[in-house]
C-alpha positions in Angstrom: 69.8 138.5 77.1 70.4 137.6 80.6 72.9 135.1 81.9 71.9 132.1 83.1 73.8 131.7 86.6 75.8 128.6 87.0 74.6 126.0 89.6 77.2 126.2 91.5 77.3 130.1 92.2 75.0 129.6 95.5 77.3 127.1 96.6 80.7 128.8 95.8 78.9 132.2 97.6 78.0 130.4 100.6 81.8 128.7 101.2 83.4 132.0 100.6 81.1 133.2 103.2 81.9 130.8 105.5 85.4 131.0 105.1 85.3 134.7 105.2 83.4 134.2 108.9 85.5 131.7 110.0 89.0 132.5 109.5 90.5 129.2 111.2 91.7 126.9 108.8 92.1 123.4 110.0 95.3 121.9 110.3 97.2 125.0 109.7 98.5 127.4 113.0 96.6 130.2 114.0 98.3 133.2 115.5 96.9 134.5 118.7 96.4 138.0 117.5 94.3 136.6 114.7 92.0 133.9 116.8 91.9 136.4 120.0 87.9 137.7 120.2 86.9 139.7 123.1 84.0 138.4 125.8 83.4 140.9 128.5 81.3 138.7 131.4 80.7 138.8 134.9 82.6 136.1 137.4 81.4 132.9 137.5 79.6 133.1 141.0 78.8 137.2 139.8 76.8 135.9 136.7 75.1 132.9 138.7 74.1 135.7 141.2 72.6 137.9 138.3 70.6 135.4 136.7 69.0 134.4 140.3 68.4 137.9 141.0 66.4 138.2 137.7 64.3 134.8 138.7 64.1 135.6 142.2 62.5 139.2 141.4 60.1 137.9 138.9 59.7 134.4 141.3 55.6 134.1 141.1 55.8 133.8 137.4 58.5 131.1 137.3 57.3 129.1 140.2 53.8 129.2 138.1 55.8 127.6 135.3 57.6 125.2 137.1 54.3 124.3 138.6 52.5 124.0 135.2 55.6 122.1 133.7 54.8 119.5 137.0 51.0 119.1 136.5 51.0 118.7 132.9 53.9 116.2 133.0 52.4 114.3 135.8 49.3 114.0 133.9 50.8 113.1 130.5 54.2 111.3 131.3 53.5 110.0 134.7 56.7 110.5 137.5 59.0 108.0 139.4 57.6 105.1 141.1 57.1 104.7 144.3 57.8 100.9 144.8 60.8 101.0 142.8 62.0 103.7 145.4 61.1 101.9 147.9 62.5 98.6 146.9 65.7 100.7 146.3 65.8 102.0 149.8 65.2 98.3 151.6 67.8 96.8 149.4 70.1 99.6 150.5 69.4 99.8 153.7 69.5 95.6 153.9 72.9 94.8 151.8 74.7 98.4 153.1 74.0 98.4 156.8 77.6 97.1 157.8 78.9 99.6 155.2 76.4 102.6 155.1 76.8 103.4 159.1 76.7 106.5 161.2 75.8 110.1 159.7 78.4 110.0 156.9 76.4 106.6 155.7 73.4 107.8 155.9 74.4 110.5 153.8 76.1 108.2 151.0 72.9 105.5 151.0 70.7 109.4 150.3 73.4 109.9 147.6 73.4 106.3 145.9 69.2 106.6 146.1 69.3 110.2 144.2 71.8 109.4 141.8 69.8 106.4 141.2 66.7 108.7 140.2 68.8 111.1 138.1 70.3 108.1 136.5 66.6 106.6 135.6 66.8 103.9 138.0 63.3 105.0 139.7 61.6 106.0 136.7 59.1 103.5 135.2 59.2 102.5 131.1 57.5 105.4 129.0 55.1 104.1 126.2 56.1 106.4 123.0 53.2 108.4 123.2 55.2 109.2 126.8 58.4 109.6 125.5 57.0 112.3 122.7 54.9 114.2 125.2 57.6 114.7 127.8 60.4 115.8 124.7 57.4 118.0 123.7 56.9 119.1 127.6 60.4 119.7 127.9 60.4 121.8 124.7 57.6 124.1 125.9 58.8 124.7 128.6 62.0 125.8 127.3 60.6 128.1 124.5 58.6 129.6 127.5 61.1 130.5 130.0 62.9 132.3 127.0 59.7 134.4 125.9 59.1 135.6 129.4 62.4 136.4 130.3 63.0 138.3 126.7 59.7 140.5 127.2 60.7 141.1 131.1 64.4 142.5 130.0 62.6 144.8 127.5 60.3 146.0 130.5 57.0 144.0 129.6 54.3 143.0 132.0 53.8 139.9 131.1 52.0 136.8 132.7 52.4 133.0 132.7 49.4 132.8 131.0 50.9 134.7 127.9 54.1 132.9 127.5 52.2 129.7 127.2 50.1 131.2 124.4 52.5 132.5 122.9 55.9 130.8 123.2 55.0 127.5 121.1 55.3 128.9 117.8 58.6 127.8 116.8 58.3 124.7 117.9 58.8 122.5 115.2 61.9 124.5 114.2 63.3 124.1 117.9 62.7 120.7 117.5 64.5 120.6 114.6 67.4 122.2 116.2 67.3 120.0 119.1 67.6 116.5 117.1 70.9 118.6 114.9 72.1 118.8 118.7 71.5 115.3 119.3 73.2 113.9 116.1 76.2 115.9 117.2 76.0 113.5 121.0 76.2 110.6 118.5 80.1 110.8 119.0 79.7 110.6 122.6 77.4 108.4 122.4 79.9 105.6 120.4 82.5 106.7 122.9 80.2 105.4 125.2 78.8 102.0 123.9 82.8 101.2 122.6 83.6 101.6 126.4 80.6 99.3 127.7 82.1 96.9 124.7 86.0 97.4 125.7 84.7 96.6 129.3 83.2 93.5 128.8 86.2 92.2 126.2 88.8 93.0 128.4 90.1 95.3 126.1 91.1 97.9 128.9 93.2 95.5 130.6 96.0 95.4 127.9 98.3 98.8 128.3 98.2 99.5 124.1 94.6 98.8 123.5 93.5 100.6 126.9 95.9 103.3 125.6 94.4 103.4 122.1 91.0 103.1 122.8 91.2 106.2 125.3 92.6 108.0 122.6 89.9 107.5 120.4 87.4 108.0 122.9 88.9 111.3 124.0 88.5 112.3 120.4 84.6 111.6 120.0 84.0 113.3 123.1 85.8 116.2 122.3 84.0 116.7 118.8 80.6 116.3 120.5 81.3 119.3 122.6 82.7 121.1 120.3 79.8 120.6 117.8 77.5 121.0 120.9 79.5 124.4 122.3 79.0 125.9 118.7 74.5 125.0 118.3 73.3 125.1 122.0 72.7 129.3 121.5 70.8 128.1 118.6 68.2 126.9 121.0 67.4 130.6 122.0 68.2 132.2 118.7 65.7 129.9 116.7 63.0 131.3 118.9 63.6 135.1 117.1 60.6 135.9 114.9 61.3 134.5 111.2 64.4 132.7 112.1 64.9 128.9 110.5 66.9 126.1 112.4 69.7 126.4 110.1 70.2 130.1 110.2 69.8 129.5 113.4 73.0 127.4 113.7 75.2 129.4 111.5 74.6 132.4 113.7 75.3 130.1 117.0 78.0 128.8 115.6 79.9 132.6 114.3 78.9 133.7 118.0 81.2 131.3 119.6 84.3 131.3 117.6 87.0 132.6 119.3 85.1 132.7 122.6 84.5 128.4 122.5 86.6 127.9 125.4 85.2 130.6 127.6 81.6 129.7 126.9 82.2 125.8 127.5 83.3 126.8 131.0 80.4 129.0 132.0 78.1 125.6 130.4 80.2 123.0 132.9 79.6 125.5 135.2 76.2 125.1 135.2 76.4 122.0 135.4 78.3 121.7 138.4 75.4 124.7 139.5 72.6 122.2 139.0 74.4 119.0 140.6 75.3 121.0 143.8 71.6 122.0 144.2 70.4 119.1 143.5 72.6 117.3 146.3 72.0 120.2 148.9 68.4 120.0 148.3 67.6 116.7 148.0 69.8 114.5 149.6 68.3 116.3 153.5 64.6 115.4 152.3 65.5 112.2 151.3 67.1 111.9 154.5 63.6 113.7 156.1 61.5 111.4 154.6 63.5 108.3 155.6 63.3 109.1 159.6 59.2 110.0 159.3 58.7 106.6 157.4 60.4 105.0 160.4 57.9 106.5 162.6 54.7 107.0 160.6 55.1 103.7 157.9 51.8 104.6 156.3 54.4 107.8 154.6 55.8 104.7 152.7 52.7 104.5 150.9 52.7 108.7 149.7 55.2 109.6 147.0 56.9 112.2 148.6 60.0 112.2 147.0 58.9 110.8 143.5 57.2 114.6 143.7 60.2 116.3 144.7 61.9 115.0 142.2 59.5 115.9 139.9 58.9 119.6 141.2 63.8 119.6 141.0 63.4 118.6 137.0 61.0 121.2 136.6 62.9 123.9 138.3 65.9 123.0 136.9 64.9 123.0 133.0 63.7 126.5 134.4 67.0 127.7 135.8 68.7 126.2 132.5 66.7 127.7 130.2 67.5 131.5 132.2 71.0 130.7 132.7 71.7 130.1 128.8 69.1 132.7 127.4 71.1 135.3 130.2 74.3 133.6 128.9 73.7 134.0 125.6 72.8 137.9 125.8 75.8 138.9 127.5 77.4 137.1 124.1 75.4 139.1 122.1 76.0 142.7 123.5 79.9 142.1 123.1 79.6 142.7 119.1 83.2 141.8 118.2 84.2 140.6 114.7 84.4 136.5 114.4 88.1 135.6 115.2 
């Protein structure tokens, strides 16, 4: 006669497992030979080189996507306006033009009118149909950048053409993962709308509330990038043949341990990567396109830089996609026990 299992032997085999994989325990203190996990990588500026040597070699198939990523979201989603730009760019120029002076004010009014853009302030209200087909967009273009680079490390000829085709299958499973990554902003997110709420209260003009409610808010940011440090490989792993979001995370999440720290940094780093460009690129055309519209005005009427800043977002979902699929298999080849 067989034994009927108990109900909970699934559940008591999967927390022994986790434990067993994750041998912090919270609020106890972890010793530094038992949490210490080694992550051989290159330099900061030595990786960033690597992964634009990679792009740069294999630059007609990337600029292809970063071109296709444009058209398709031009078509489907639309791009900034050009009134609001331009209404932007009056009102600065009018209201700033005792403060915004000489080339050091031109400079800030270029910076105030790009982070304007990046902030939304230029983009026109997206129907949901928009908002679905630029997540969807976005998505794509992701899982594509991941396929091509995977097949060109393992020495594949491979083609544009093919990682379209081919990419999109787990898509509703990176979706999946994507809105787990979200829910784990929601932290952030309340740190957010509690400071908008503090603001307009008053709240963080009393020394003991200010004090508390930084506290608190320091805490909900924290646990949204920790719960963010621990998925966003989960993005590239989900994209492994067979592989379901939630495998997906638990493998994300033992790659990281020991190594959260480290890999946080080389993320921020990014970051920083992407807002330097973005300034060193697009603050001189703005600046380009401001002097050619005071000598040909009929330019005010071409969306130059609602394009530019189109062709940037593509190139930059792109270089992030690269970056953490890059990132993430210098992760993998160190195969050091969770720690």
């Amino acid at each position: 006669m067989v034994k009927k299992k108990s109900p909970f032997t699934a559940v008591k085999k999967r927390i022994s497992g986790y434990l067993k994989r994750r041998p912090h325990r919270s609020f106890r203190f972890t010793r530094r030979r038992d949490y210490t996990r080694s992550l051989k990588l290159p330099g900061y500026w030595a990786f960033t080189a690597y992964v634009c040597k990679i792009l740069w070699s294999n630059k007609k198939i990337f600029l292809w996507l970063a071109v296709f990523y444009s058209v398709v979201t031009l078509l489907l989603v639309g791009m900034a306006s050009q009134d609001a730009y331009t209404t932007l760019n009056n009102t600065l120029t009018s209201t700033g033009s005792e403060i915004l002076v000489g080339t050091w004010g031109k400079i800030g009014g270029a910076g105030l009118l790009l982070a304007s853009a990046i902030t939304g302030g230029m983009s026109t209200s997206l129907s949901d149909a928009q908002q679905v087909y630029a997540g969807l967009i976005t998505l794509l273009t992701w899982l594509t950048s991941v396929w091509l680079l995977r097949n060109i490390l393992a020495g594949h000829k491979v083609k544009v053409r093919d990682g379209i085709y081919n990419a999109g299958s787990p898509i509703i499973s990176t979706f999946l993962v994507s809105l787990i990554l979200f829910i784990q902003l929601l932290p952030f997110a309340l740190a957010i709308i509690g400071y908008g709420a503090a603001s307009a209260t008053g709240l963080l003009s009393n020394g003991a509330e200010a004090i508390l409610f930084w506290l608190a808010a320091a805490l909900l940011a924290t646990l949204s990038i920790y719960l963010v440090t621990g998925t966003i490989f989960a993005l590239v792993i989900i994209t492994l043949p067979g592989m379901y979001p939630m495998k997906a995370i638990k493998i994300s999440g033992d790659l990281v341990i020991g190594r959260r720290v480290r890999i946080l940094l080389r993320l921020l780093w990014l970051a920083l990567i992407e807002l330097i460009v973005w300034a060193v690129v697009m603050i001189p055309l703005i600046l380009l396109n401001n002097w050619l519209v005071g000598i040909w005005s009929v330019l005010n009427l071409i969306p130059i830089i609602p394009i530019l800043l189109l062709v940037m977002s593509a190139l930059t979902i792109v270089w992030t996609s690269s970056y953490t699929y890059l990132l993430y298999r210098k992760v993998v080849d160190d195969e050091a026990e969770p720690a």
